[in-house]
C-alpha positions, 0 to 999 in steps of 0.5 A, a space after each residue: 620631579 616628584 612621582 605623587 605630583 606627576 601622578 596628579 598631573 596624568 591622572 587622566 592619561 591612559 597608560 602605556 602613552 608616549 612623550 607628545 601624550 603625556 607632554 600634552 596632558 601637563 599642558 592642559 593640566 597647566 604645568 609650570 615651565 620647568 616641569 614642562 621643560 623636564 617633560 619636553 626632554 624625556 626620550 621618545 618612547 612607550 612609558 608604561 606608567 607614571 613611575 618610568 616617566 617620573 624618573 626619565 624626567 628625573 634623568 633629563 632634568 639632572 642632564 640638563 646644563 644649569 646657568 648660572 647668573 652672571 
């Protein structure tokens, strides 16, 4: 996920903030699914700005187990 677009997307979140915090924020902002998803995946934890929950979504969204179409 890149951290400009994220960046916009929490704009308005007061940092430090945690997962439900900045999940909801993107709801709001009205992400698309996949971001949301990558979001939804980050550890519980304190983030103290965008760059750390920029790159815990990186890290979930590489964890994630890909499907491939049959």
């Amino acid at each position: 996920m890149e951290q400009r677009m994220l960046a916009a997307v929490l704009d308005e979140l007061r940092f430090p903030a945690r997962r439900w915090q900045i999940v909801t924020a993107a709801e709001l902002f009205g992400v698309d699914n996949r971001t949301l998803m990558s979001l939804r995946q980050i550890p519980d934890a304190q983030y103290p700005d965008v760059a750390a929950v920029a790159s815990a979504a990186r890290h979930a969204a590489a964890a994630r187990p890909r499907v491939v179409p049959a």
